[in-house]
PyMOL Python script that loads the backbone (N, CA, C, O; Angstrom):
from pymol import cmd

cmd.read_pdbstr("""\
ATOM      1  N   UNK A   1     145.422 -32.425 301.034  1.00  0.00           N
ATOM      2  CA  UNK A   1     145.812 -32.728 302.377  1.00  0.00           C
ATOM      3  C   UNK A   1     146.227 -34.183 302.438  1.00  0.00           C
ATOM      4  O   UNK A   1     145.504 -34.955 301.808  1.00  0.00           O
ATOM      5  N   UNK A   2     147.059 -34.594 302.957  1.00  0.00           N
ATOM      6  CA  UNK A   2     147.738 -35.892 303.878  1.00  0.00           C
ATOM      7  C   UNK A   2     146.911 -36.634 304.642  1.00  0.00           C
ATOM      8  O   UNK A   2     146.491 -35.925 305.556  1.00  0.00           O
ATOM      9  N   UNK A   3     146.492 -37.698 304.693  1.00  0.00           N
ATOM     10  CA  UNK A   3     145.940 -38.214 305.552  1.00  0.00           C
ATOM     11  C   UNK A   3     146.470 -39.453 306.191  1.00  0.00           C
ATOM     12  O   UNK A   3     146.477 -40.489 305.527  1.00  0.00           O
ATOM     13  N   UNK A   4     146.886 -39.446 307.337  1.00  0.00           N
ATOM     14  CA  UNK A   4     147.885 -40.915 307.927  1.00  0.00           C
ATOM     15  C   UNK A   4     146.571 -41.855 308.550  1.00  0.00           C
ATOM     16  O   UNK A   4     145.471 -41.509 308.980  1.00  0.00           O
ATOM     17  N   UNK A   5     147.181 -43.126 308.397  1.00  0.00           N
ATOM     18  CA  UNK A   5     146.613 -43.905 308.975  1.00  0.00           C
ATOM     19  C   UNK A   5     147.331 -45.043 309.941  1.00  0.00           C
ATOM     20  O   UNK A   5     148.393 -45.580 309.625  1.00  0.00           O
ATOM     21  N   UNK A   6     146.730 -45.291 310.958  1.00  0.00           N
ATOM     22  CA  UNK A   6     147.868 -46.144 312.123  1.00  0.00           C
ATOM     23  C   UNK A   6     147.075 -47.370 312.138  1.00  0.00           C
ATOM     24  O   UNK A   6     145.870 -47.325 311.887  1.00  0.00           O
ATOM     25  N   UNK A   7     147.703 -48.515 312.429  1.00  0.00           N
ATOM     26  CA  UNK A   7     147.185 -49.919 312.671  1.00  0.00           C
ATOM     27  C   UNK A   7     146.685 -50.432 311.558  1.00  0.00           C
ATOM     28  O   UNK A   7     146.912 -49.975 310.437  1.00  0.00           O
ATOM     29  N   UNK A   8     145.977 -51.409 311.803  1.00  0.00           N
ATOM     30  CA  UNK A   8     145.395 -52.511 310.526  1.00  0.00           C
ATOM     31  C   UNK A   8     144.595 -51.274 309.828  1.00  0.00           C
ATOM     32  O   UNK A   8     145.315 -50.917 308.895  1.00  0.00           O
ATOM     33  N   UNK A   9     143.784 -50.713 309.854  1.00  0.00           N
ATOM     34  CA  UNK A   9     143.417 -49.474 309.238  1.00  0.00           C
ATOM     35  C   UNK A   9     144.527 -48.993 307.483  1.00  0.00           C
ATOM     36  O   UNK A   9     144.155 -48.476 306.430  1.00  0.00           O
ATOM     37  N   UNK A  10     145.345 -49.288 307.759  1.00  0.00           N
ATOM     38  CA  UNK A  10     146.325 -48.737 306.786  1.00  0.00           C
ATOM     39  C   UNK A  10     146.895 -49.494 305.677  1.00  0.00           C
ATOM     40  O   UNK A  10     147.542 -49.023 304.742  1.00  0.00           O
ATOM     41  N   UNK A  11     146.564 -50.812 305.891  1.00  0.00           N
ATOM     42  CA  UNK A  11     146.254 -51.717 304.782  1.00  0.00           C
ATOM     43  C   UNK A  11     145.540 -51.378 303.658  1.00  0.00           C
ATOM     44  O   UNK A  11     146.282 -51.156 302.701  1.00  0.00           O
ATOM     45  N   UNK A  12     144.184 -51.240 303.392  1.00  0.00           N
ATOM     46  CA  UNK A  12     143.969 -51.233 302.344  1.00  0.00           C
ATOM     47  C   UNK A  12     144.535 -49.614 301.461  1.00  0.00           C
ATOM     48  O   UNK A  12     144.462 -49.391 300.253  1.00  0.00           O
ATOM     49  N   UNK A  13     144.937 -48.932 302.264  1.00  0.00           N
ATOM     50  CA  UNK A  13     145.283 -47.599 301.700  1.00  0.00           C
ATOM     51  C   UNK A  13     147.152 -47.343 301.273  1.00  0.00           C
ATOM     52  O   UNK A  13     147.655 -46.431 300.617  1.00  0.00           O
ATOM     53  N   UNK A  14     147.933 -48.740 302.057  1.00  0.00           N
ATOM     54  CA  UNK A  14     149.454 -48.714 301.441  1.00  0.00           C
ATOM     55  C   UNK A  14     150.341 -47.163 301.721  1.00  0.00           C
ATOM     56  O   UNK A  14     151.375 -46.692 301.249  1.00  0.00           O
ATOM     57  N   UNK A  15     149.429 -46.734 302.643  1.00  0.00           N
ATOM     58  CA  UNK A  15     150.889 -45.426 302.910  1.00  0.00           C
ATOM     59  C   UNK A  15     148.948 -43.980 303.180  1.00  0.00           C
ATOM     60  O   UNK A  15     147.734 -43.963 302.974  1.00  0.00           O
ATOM     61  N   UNK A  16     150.064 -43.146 303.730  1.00  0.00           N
ATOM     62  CA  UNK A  16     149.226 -41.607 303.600  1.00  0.00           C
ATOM     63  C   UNK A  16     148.224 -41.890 302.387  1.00  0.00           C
ATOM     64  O   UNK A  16     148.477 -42.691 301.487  1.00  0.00           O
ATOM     65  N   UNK A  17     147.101 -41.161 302.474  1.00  0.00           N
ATOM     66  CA  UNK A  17     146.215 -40.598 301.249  1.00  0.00           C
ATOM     67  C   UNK A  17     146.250 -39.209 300.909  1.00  0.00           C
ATOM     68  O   UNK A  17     146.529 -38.354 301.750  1.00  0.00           O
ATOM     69  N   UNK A  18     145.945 -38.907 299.558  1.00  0.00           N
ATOM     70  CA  UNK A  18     146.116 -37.556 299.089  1.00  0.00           C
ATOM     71  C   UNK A  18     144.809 -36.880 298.644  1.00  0.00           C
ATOM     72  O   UNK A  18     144.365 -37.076 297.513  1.00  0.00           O
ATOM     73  N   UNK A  19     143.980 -35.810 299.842  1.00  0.00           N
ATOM     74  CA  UNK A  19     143.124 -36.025 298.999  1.00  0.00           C
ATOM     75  C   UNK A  19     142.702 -34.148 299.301  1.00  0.00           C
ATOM     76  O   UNK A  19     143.419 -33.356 299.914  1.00  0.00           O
ATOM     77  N   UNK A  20     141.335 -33.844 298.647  1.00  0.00           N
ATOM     78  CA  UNK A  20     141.175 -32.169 298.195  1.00  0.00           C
ATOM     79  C   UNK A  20     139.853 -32.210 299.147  1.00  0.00           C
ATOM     80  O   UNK A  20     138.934 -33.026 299.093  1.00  0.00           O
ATOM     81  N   UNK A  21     140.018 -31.038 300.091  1.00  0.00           N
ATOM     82  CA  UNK A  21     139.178 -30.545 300.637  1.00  0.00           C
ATOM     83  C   UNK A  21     138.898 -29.036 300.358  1.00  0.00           C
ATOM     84  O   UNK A  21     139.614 -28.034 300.368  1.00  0.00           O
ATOM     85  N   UNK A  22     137.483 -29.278 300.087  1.00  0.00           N
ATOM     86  CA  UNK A  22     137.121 -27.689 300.142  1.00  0.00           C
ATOM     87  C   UNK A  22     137.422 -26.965 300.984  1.00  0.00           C
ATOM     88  O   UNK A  22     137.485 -27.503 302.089  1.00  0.00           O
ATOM     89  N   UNK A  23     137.847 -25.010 300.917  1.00  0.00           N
ATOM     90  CA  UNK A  23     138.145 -24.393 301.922  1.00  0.00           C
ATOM     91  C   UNK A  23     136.680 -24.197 303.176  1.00  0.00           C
ATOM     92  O   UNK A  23     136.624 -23.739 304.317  1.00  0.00           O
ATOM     93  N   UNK A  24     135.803 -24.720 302.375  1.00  0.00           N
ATOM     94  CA  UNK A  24     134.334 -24.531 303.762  1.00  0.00           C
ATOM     95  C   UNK A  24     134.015 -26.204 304.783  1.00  0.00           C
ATOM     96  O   UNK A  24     133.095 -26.565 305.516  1.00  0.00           O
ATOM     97  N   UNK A  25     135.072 -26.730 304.409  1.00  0.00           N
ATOM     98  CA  UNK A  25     135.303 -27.756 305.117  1.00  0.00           C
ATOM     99  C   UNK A  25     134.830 -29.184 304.561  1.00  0.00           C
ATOM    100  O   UNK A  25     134.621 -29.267 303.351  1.00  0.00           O
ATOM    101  N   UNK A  26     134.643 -30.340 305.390  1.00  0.00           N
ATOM    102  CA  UNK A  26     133.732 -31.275 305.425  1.00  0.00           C
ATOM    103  C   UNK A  26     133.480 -31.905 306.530  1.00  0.00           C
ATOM    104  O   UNK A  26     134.468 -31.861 307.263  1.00  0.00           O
ATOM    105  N   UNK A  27     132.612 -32.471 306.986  1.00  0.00           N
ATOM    106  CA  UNK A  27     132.679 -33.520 308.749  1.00  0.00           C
ATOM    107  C   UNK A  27     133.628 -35.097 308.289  1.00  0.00           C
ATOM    108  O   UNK A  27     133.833 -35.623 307.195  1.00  0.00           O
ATOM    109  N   UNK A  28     133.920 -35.367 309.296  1.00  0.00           N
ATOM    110  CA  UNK A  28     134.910 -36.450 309.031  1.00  0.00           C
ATOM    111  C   UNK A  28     134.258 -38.077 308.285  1.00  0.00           C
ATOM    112  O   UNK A  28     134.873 -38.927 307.641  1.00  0.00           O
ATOM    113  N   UNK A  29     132.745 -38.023 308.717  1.00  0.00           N
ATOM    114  CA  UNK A  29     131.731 -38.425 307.688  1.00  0.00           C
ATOM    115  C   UNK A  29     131.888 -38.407 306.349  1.00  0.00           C
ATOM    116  O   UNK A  29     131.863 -39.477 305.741  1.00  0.00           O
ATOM    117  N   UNK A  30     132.046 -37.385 305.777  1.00  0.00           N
ATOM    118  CA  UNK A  30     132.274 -37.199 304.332  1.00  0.00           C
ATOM    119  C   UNK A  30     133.774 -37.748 303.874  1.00  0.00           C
ATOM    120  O   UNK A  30     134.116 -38.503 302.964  1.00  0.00           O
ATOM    121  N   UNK A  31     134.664 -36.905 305.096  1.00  0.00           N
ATOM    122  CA  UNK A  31     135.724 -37.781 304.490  1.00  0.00           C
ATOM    123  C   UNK A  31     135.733 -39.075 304.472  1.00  0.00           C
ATOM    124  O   UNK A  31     136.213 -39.496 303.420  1.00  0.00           O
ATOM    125  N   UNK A  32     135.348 -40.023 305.316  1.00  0.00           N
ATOM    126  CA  UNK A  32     135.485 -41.447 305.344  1.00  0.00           C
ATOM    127  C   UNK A  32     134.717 -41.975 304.269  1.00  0.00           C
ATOM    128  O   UNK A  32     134.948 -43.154 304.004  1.00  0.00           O
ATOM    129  N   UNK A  33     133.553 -41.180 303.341  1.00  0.00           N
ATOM    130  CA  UNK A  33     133.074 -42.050 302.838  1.00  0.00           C
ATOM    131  C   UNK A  33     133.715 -41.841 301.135  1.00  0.00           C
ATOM    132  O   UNK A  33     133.517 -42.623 300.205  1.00  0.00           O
ATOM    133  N   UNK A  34     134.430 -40.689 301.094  1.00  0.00           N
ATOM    134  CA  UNK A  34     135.372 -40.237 300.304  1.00  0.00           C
ATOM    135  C   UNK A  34     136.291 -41.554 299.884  1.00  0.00           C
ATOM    136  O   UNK A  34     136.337 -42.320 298.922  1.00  0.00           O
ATOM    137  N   UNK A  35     137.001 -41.390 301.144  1.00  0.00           N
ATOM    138  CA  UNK A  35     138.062 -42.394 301.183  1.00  0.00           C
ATOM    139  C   UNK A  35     137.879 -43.836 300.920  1.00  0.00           C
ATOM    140  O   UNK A  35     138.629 -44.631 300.352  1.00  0.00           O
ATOM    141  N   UNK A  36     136.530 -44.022 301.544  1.00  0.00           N
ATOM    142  CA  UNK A  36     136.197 -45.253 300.990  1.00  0.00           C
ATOM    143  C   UNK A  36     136.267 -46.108 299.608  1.00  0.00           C
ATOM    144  O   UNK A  36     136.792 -47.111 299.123  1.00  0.00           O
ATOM    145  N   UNK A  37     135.406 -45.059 299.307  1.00  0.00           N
ATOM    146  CA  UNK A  37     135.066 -44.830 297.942  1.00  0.00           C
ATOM    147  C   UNK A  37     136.044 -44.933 296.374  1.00  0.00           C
ATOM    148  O   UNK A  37     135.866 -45.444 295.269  1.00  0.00           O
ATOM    149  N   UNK A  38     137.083 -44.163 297.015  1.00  0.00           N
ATOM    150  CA  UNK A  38     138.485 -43.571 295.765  1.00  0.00           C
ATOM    151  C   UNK A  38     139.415 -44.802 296.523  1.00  0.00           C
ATOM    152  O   UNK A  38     140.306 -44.964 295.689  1.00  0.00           O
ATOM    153  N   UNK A  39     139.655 -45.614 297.479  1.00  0.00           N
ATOM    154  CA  UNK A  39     140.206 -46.685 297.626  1.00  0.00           C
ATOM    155  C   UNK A  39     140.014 -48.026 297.899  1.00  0.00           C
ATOM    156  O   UNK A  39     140.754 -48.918 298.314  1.00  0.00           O
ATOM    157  N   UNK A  40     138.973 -47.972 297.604  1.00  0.00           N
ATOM    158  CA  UNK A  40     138.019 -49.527 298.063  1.00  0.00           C
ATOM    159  C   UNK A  40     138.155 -49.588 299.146  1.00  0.00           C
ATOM    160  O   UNK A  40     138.540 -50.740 299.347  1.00  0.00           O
ATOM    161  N   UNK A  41     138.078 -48.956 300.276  1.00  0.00           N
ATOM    162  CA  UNK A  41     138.051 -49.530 301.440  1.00  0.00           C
ATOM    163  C   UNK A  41     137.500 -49.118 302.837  1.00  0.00           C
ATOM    164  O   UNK A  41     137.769 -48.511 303.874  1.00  0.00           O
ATOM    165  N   UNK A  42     136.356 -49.996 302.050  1.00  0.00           N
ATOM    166  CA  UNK A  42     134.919 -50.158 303.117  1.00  0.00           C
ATOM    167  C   UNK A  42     135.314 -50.239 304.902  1.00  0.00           C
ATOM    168  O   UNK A  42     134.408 -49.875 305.652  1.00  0.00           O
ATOM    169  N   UNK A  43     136.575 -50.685 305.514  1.00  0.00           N
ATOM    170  CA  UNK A  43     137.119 -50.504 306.603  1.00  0.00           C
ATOM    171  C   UNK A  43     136.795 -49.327 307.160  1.00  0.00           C
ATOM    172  O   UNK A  43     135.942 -49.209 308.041  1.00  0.00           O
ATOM    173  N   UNK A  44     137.515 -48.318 306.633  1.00  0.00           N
ATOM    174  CA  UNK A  44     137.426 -46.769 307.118  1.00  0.00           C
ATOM    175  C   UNK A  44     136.002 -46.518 307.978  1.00  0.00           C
ATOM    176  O   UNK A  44     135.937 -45.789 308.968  1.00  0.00           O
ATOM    177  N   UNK A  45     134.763 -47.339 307.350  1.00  0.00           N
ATOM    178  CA  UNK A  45     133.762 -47.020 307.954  1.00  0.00           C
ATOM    179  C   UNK A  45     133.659 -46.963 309.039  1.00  0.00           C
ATOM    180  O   UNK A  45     133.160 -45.974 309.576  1.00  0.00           O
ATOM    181  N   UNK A  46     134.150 -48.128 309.789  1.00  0.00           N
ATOM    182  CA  UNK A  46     133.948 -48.940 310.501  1.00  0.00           C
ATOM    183  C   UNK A  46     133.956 -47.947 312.005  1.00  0.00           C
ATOM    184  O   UNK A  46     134.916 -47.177 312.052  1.00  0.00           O
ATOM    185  N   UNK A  47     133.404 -47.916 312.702  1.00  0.00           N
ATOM    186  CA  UNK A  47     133.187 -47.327 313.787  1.00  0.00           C
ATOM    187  C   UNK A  47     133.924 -47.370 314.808  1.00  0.00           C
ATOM    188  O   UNK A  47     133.969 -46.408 315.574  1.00  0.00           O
ATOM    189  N   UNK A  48     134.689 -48.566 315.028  1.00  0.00           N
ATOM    190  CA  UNK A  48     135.997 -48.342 315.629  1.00  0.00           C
ATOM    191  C   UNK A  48     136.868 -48.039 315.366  1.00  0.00           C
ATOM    192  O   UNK A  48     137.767 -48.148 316.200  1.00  0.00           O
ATOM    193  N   UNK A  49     137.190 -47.424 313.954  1.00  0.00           N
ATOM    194  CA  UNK A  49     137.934 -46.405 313.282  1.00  0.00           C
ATOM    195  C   UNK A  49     138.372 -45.143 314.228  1.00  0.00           C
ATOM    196  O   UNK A  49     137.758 -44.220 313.693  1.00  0.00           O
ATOM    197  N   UNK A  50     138.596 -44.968 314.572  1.00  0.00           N
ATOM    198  CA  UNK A  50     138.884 -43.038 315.293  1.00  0.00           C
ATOM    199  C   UNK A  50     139.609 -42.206 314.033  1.00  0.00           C
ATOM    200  O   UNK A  50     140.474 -42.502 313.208  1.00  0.00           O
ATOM    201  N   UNK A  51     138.801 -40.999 314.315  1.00  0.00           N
ATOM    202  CA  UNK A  51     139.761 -40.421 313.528  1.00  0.00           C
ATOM    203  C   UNK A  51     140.463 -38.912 314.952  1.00  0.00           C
ATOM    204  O   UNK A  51     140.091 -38.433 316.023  1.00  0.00           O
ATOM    205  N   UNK A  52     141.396 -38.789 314.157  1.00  0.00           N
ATOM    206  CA  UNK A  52     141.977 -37.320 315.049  1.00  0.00           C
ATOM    207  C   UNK A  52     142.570 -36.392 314.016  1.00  0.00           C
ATOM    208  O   UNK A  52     143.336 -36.633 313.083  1.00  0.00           O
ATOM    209  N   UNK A  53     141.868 -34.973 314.535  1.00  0.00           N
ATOM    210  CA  UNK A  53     142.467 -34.017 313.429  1.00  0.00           C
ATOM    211  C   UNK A  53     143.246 -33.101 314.315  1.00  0.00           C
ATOM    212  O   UNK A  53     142.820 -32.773 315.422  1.00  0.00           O
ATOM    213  N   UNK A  54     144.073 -32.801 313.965  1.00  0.00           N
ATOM    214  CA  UNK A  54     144.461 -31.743 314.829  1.00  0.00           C
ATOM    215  C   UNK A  54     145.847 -32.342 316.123  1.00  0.00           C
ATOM    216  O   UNK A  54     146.545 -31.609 316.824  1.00  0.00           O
ATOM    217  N   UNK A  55     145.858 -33.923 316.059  1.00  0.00           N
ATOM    218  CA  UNK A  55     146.093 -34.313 317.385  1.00  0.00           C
ATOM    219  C   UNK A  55     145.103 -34.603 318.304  1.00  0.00           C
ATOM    220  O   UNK A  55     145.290 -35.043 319.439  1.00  0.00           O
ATOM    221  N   UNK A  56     144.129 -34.365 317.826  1.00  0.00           N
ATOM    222  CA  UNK A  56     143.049 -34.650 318.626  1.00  0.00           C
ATOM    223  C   UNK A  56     141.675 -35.503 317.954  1.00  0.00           C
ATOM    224  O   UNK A  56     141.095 -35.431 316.870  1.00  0.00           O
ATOM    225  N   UNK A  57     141.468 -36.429 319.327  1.00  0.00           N
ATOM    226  CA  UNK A  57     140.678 -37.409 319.061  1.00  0.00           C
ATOM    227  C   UNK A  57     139.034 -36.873 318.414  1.00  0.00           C
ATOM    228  O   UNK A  57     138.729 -35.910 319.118  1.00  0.00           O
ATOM    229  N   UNK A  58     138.239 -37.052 317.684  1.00  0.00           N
ATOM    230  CA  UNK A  58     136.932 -36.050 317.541  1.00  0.00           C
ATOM    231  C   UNK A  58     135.894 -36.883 317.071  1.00  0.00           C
ATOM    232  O   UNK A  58     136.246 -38.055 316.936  1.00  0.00           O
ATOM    233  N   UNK A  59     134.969 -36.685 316.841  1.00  0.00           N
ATOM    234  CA  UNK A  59     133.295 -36.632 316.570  1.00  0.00           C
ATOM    235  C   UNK A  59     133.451 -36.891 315.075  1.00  0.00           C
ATOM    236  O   UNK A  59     134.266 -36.203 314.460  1.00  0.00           O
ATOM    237  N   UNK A  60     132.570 -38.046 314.284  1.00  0.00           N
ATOM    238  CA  UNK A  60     132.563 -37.670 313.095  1.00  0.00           C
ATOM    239  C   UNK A  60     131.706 -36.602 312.709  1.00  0.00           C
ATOM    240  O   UNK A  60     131.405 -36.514 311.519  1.00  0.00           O
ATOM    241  N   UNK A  61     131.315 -35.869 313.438  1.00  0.00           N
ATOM    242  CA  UNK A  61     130.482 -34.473 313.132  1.00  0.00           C
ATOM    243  C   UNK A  61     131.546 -33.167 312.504  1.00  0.00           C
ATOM    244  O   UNK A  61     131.376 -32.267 311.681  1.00  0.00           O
ATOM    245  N   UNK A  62     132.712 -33.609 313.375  1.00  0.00           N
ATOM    246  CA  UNK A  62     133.778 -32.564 313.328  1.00  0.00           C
ATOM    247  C   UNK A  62     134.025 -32.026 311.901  1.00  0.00           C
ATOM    248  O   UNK A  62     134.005 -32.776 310.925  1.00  0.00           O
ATOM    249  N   UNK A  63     134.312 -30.387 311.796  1.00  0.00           N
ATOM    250  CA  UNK A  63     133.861 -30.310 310.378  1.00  0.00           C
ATOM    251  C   UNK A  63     135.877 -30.228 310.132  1.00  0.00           C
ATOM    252  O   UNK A  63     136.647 -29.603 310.861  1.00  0.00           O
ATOM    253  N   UNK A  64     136.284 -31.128 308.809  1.00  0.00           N
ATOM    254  CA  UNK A  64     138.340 -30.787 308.832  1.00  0.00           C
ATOM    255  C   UNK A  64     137.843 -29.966 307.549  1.00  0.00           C
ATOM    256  O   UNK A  64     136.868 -29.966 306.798  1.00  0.00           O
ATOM    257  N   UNK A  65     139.220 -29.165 307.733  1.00  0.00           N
ATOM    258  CA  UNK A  65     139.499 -28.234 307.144  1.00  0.00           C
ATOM    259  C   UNK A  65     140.845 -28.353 306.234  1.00  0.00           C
ATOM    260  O   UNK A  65     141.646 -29.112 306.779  1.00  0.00           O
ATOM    261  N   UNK A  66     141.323 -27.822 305.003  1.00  0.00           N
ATOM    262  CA  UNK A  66     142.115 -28.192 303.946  1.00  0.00           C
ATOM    263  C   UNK A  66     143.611 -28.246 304.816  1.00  0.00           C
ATOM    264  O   UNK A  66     144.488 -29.055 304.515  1.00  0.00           O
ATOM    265  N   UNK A  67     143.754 -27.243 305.951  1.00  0.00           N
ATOM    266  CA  UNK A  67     144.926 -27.102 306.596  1.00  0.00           C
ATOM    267  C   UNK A  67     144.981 -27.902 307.777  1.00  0.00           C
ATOM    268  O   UNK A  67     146.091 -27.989 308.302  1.00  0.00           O
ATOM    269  N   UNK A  68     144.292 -28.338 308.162  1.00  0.00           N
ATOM    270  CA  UNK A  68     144.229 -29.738 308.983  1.00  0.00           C
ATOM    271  C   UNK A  68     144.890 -30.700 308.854  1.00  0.00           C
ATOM    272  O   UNK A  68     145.080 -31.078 307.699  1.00  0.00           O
ATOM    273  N   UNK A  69     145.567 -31.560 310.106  1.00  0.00           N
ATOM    274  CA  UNK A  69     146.398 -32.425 310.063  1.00  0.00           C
ATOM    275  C   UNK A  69     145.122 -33.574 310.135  1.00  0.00           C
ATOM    276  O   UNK A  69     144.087 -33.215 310.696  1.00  0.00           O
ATOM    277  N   UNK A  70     145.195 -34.755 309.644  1.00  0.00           N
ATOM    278  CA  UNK A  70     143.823 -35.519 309.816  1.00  0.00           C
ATOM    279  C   UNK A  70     144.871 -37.121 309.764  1.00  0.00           C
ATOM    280  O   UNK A  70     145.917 -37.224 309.124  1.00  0.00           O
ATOM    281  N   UNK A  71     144.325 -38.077 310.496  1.00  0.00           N
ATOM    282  CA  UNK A  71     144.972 -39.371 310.978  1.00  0.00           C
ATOM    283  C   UNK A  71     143.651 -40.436 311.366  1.00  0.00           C
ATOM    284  O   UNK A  71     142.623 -40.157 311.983  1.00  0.00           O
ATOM    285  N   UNK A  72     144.004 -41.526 310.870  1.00  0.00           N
ATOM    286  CA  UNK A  72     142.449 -42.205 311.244  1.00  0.00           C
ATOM    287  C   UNK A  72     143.438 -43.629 312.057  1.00  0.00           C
ATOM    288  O   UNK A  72     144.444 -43.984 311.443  1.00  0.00           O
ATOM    289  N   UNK A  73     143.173 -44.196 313.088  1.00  0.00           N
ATOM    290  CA  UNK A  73     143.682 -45.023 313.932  1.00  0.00           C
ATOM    291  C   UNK A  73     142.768 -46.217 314.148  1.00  0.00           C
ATOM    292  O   UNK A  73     141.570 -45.959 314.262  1.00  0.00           O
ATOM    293  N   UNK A  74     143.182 -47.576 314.226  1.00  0.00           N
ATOM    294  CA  UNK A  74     142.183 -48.986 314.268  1.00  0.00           C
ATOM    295  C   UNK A  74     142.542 -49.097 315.820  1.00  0.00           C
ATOM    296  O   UNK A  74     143.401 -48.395 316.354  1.00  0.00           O
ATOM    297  N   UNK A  75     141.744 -50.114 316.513  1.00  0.00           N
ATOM    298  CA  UNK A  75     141.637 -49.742 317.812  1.00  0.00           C
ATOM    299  C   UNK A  75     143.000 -51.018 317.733  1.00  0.00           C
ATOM    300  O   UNK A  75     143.498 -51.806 316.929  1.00  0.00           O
ATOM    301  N   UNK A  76     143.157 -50.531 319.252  1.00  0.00           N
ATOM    302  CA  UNK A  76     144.511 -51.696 319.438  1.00  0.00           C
ATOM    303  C   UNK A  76     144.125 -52.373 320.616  1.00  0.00           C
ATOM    304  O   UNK A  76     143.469 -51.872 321.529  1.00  0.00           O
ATOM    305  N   UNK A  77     144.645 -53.765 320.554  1.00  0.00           N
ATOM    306  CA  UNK A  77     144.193 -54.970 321.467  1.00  0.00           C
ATOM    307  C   UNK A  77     145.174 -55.257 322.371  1.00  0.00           C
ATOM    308  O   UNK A  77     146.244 -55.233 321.762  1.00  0.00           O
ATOM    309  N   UNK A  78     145.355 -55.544 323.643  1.00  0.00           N
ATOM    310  CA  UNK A  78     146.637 -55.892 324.133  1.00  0.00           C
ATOM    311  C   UNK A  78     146.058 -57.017 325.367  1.00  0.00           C
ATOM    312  O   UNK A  78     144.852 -57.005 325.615  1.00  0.00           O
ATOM    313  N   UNK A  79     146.862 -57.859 326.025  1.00  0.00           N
ATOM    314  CA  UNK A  79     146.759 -58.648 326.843  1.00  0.00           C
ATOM    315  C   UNK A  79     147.488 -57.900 328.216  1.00  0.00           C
ATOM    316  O   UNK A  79     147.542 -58.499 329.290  1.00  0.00           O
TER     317      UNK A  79
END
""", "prot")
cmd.dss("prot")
cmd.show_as("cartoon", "prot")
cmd.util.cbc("prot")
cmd.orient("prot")
């Protein structure tokens, strides 16, 4: 699966990630610490991270699935 990333978030990862999900899923927990992990980058953790699967904003409880669209977003600041 594809994984996009928007904002400062997408730095340490240089474009989409490519990565293998089991067909019984994982919570978005696992993925982040996945991702962490296979790209150095301890960011992802970070709690103001969002992730959205689907188009939709979710829970790191949420369990993604191999056919899932999955996107992780850094919060954005504006004046």
């Amino acid at each position: 699966m594809k994984i996009g990333f928007y904002g400062q978030i997408e730095r340490p990862f240089g474009g989409p990630a490519d990565v293998t999900v089991p067909d019984e899923g994982v919570t978005v927990t696992a993925l982040r610490r996945l991702l962490a992990v296979r790209y150095e980058a301890e960011a992802i953790l970070e709690r103001s991270v969002r992730a959205a699967v689907n188009d939709e904003i979710v829970l790191d409880i949420h369990i993604v699935y191999p056919r899932d669209t999955v996107e992780f977003m850094s919060p954005v600041s504006g004046g």
